[in-house]
C-alpha positions in Angstrom: -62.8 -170.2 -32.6 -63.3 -173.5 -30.8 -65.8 -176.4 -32.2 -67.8 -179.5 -30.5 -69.6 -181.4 -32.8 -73.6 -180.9 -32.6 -74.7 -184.0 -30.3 -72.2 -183.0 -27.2 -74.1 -182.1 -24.1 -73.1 -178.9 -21.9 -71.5 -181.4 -19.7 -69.7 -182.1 -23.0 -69.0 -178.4 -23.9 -67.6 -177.8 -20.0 -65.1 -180.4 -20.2 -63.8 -178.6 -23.7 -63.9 -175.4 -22.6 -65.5 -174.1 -19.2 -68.9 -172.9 -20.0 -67.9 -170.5 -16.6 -65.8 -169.0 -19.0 -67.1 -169.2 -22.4 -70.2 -168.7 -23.9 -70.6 -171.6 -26.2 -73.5 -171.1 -29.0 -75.1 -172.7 -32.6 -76.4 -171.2 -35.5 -79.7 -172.5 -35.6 -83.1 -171.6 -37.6 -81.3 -170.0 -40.8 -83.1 -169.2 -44.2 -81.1 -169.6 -46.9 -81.2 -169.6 -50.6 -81.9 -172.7 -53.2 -78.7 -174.1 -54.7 -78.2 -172.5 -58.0 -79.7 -168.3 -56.5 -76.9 -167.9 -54.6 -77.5 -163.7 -56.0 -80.6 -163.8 -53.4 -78.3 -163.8 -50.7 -78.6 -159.6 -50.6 -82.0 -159.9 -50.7 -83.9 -157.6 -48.5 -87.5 -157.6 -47.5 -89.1 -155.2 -45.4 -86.0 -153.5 -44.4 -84.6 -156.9 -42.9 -82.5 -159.5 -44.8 -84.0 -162.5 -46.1 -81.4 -165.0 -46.0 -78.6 -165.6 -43.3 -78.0 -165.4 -39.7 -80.4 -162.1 -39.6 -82.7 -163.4 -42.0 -86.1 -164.9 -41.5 -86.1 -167.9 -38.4 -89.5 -169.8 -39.1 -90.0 -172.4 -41.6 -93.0 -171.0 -42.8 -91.4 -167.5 -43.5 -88.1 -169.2 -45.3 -90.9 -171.1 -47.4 -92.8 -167.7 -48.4 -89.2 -166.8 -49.4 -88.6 -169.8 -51.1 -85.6 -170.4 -49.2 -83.8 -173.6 -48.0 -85.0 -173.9 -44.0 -81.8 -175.0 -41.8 -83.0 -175.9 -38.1 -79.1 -176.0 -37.2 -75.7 -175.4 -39.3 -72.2 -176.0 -38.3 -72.0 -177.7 -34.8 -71.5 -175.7 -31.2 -68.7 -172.8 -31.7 -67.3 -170.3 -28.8 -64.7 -167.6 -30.0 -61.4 -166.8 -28.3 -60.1 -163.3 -28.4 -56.7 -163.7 -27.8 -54.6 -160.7 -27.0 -50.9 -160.0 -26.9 -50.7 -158.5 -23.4 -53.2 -157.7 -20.6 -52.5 -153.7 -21.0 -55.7 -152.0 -22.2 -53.6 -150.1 -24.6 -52.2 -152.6 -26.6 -55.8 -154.3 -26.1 -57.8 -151.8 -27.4 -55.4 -148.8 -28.6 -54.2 -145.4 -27.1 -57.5 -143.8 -28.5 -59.9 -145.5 -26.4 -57.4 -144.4 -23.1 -57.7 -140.8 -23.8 -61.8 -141.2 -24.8 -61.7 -140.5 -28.3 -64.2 -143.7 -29.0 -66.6 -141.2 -27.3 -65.9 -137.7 -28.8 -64.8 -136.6 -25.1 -61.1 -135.7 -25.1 -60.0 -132.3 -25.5 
């Protein structure tokens, strides 16, 4: 994973890495919970989390929850999946060559 720090611009984030062939992103408009309940972070509501980066995303909803509201964590990311050849099977493994992902090999 590569970093920029928050204030950078995407002219910023295209001089870092090309944004033609990366897709930075932030983690933005987390719920989480109040130092010292760190056991809510399972919590479930609804059949949804609570807390986290699938949690609750308003304010208002993280304060029902009486959660910690985070309008941005961490600063811009992009992740780089770097492989040890450019052959699909060392890529991804012999299964998905014969279609075994997909229950369709004999």
């Amino acid at each position: 994973m590569y970093t920029a720090p928050k204030r950078y611009s995407a002219d910023d984030l295209d001089k870092r890495i090309p944004t033609s062939v990366a897709q930075w992103h932030k983690h933005v408009n987390w719920c989480i919970p109040r130092l010292g309940a760190q056991s809510r972070w399972t919590e479930i509501k609804n059949g949804r989390s609570v807390f986290g980066p699938l949690g609750v995303s308003t304010r208002e909803d993280c304060n029902a929850a009486d959660g910690r509201f985070l309008e941005s964590i961490f600063g811009w990311m992009v992740h780089a999946n770097v492989f040890e050849s450019d052959d699909p099977r060392l890529i991804w493994g012999e299964h998905h060559m014969r279609g075994d992902e997909l229950g369709t090999h004999d």
